[in-house]
Residue frames as a rotation matrix with the C-alpha (Angstrom) as fourth column:
UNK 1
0.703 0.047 0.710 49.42
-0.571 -0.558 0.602 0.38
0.424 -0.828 -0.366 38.19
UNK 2
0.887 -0.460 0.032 51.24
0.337 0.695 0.635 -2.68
-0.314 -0.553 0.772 39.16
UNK 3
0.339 -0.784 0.521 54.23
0.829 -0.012 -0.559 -1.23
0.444 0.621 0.646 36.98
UNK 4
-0.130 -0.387 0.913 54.53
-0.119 -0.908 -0.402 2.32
0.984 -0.160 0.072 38.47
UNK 5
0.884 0.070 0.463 54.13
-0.468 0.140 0.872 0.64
-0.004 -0.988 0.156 42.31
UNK 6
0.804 -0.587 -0.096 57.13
0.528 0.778 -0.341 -1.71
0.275 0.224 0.935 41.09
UNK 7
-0.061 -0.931 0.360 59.00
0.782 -0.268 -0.562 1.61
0.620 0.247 0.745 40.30
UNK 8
0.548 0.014 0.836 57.91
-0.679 -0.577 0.455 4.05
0.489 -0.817 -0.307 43.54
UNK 9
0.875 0.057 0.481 58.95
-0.474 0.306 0.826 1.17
-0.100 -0.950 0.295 45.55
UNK 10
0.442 -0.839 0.316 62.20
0.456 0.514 0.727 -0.29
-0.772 -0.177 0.610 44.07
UNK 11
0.848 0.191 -0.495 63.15
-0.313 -0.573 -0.757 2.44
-0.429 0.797 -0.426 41.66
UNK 12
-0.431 -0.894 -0.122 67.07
-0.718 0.258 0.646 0.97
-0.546 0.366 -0.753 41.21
UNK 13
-0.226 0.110 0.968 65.16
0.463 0.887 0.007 -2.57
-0.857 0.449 -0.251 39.79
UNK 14
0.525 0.705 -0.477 64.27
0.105 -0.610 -0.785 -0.36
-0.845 0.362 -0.394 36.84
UNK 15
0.248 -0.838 -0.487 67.71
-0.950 -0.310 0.050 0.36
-0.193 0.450 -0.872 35.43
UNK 16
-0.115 -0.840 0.530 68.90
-0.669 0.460 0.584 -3.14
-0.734 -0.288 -0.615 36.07
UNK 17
0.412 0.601 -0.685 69.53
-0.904 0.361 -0.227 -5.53
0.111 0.713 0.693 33.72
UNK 18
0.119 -0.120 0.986 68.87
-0.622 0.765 0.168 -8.92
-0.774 -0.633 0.017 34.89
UNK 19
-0.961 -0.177 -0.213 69.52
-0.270 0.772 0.576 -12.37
0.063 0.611 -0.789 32.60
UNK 20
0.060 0.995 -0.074 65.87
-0.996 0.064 0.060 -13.75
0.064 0.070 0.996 31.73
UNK 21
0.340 0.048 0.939 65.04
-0.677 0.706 0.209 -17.21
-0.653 -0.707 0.273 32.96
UNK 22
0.817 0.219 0.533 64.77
0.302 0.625 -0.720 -18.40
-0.491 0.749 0.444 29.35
UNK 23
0.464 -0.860 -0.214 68.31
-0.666 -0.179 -0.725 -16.74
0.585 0.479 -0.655 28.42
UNK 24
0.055 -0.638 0.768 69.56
-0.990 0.068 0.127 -18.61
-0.133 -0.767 -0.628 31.38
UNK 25
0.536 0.628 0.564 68.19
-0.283 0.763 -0.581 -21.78
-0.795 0.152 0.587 30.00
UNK 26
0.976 0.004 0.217 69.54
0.142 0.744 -0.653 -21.71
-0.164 0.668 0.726 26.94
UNK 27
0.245 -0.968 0.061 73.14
-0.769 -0.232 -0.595 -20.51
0.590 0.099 -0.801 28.00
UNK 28
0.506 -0.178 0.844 73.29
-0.638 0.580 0.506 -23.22
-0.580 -0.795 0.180 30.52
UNK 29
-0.625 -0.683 -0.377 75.95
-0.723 0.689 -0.048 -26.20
0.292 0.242 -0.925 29.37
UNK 30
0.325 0.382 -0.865 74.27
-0.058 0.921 0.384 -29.68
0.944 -0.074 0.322 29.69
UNK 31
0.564 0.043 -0.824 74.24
0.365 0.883 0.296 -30.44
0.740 -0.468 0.483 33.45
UNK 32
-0.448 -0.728 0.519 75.79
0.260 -0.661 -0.704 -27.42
0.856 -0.180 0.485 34.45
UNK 33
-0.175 0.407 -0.897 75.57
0.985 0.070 -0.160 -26.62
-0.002 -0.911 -0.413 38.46
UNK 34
0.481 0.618 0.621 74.23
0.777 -0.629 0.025 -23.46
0.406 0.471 -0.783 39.09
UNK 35
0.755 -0.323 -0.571 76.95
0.293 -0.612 0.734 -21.77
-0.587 -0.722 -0.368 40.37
UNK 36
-0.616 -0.718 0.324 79.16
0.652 -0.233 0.722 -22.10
-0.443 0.655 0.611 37.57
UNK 37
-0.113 0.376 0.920 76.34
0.843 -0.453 0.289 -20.44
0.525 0.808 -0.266 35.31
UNK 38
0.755 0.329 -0.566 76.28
0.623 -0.630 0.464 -17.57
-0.204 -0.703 -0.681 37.79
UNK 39
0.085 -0.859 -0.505 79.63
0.393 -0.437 0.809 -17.08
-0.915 -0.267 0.301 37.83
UNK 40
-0.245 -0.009 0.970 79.62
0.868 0.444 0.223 -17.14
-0.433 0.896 -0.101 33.93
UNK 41
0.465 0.427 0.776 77.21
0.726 -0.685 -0.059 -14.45
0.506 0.591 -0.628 33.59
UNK 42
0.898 -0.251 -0.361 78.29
-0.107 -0.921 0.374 -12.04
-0.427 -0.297 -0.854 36.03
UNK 43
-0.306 -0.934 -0.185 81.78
0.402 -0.303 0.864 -12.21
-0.863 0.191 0.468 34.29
UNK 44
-0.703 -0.218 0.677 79.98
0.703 -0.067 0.708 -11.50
-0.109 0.974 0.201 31.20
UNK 45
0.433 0.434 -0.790 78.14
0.667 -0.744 -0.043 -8.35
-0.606 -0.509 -0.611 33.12
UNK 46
0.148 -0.860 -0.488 81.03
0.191 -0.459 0.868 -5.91
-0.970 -0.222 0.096 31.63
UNK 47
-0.701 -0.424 -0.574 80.50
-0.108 -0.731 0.673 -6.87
-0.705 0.534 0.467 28.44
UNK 48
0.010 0.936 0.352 77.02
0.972 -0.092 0.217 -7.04
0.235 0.340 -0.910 27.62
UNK 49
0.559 0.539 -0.630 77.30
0.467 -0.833 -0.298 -3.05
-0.685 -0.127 -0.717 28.98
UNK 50
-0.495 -0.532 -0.687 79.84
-0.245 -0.673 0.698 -2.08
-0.833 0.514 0.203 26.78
UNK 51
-0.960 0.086 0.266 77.84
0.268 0.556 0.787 -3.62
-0.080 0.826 -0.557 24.20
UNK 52
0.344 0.909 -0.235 74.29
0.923 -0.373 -0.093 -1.83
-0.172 -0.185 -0.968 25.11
UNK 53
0.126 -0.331 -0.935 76.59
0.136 -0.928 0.347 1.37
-0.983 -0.171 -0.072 25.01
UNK 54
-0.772 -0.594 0.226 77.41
0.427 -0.221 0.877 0.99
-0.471 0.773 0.424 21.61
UNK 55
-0.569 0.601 0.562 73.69
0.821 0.370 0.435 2.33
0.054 0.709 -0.703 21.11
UNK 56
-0.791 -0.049 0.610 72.34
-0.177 -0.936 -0.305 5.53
0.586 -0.349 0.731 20.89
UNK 57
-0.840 0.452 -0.299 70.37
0.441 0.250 -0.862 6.74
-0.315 -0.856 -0.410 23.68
UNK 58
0.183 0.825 0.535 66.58
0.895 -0.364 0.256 7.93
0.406 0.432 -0.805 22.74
UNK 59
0.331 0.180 -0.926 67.05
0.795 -0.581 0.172 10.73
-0.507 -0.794 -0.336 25.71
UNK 60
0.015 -0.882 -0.472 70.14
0.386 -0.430 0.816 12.08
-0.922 -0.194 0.334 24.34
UNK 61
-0.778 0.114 0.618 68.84
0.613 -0.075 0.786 11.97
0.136 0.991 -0.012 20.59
UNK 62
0.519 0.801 -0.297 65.31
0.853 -0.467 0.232 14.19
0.047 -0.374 -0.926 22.15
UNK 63
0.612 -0.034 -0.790 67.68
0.646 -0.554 0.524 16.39
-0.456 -0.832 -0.318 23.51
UNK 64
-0.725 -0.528 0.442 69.83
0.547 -0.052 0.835 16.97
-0.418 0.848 0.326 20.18
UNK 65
-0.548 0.430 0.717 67.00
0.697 -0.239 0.676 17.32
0.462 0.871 -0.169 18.11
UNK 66
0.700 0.694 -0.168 64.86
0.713 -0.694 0.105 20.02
-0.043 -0.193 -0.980 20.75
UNK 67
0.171 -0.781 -0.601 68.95
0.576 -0.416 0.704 21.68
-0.799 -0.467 0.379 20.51
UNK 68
-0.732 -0.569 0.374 69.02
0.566 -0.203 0.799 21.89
-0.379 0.797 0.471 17.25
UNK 69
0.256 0.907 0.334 65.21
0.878 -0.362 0.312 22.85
0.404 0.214 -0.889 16.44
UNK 70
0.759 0.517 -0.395 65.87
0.588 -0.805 0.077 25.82
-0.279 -0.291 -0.915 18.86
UNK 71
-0.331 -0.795 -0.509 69.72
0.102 -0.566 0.818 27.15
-0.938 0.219 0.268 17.61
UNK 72
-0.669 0.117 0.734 67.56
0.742 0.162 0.650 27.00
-0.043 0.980 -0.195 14.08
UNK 73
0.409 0.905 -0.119 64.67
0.868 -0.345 0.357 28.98
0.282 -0.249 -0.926 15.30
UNK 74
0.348 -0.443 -0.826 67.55
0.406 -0.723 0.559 31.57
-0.845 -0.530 -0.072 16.80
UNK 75
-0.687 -0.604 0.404 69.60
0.490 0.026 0.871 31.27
-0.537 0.796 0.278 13.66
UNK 76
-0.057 0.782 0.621 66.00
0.970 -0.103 0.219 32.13
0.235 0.615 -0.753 11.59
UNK 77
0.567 0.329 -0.755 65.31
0.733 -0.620 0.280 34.82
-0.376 -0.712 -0.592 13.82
UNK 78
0.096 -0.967 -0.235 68.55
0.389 -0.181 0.903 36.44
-0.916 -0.178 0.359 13.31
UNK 79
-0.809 -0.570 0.142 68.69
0.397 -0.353 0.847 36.61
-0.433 0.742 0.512 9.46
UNK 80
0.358 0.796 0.489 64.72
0.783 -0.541 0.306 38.02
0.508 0.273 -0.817 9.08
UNK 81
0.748 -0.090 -0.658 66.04
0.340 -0.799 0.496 41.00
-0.570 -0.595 -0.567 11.83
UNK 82
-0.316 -0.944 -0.092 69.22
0.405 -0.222 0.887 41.47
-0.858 0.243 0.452 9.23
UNK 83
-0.489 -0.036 0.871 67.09
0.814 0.340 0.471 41.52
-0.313 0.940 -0.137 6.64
UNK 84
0.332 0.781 -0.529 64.79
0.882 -0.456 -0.119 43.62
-0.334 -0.427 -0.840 8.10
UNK 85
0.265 -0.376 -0.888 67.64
-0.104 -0.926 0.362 46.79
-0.959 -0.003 -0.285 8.60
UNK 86
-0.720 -0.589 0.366 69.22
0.349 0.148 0.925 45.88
-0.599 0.794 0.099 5.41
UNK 87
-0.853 -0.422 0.305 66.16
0.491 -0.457 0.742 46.96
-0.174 0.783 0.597 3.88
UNK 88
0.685 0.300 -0.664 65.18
0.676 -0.602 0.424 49.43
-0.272 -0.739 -0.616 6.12
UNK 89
0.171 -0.699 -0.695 68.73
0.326 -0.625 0.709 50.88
-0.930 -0.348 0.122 5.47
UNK 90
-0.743 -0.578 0.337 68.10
0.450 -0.058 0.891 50.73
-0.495 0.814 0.304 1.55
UNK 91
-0.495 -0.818 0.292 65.66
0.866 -0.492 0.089 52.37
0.071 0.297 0.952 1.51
UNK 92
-0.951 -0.215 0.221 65.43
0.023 -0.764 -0.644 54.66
0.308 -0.608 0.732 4.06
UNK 93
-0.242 0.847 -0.473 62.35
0.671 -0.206 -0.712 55.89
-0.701 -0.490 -0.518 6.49
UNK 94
0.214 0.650 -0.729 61.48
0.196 -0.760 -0.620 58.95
-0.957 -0.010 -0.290 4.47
């Protein structure tokens, strides 16, 4: 429950992707002030997404495979009704 109050009440924090304390940790430089390591990551915002992009998306791979399942299911459809007249038309009603 505590998860799906998180996401009624701040649904944008969902999408975002934040640095974890321990990544920050162990990108930090010896002695580094914490503004430089800010700055650091957010320059390296830009490409960490082009680099998450380079993966497919589950949604988009669901949405493929319920496309294809149903242009198969049309496609089936299609050559039992051809087959059907075809031989229907060989031979003949009577």
């Amino acid at each position: 429950m505590h998860n799906a109050e998180r996401l009624y009440s701040h649904p944008g924090s969902m999408s975002s992707r934040r640095w974890s304390p321990l990544a920050r940790w162990m990108l930090r430089e010896y002695n580094e002030l914490p503004h430089y390591i800010d700055n650091r990551l957010n320059a390296s915002h830009e490409a960490a997404v082009k680099y998450i992009a380079q993966f497919p998306s589950h949604t988009l791979a669901s949405v493929a495979r319920f496309v294809a399942f149903v242009t198969g299911s049309f496609a089936a459809l299609l050559l039992l009704v051809a087959d059907l007249l075809l031989l229907v038309g060989a031979v003949g009603w009577g």
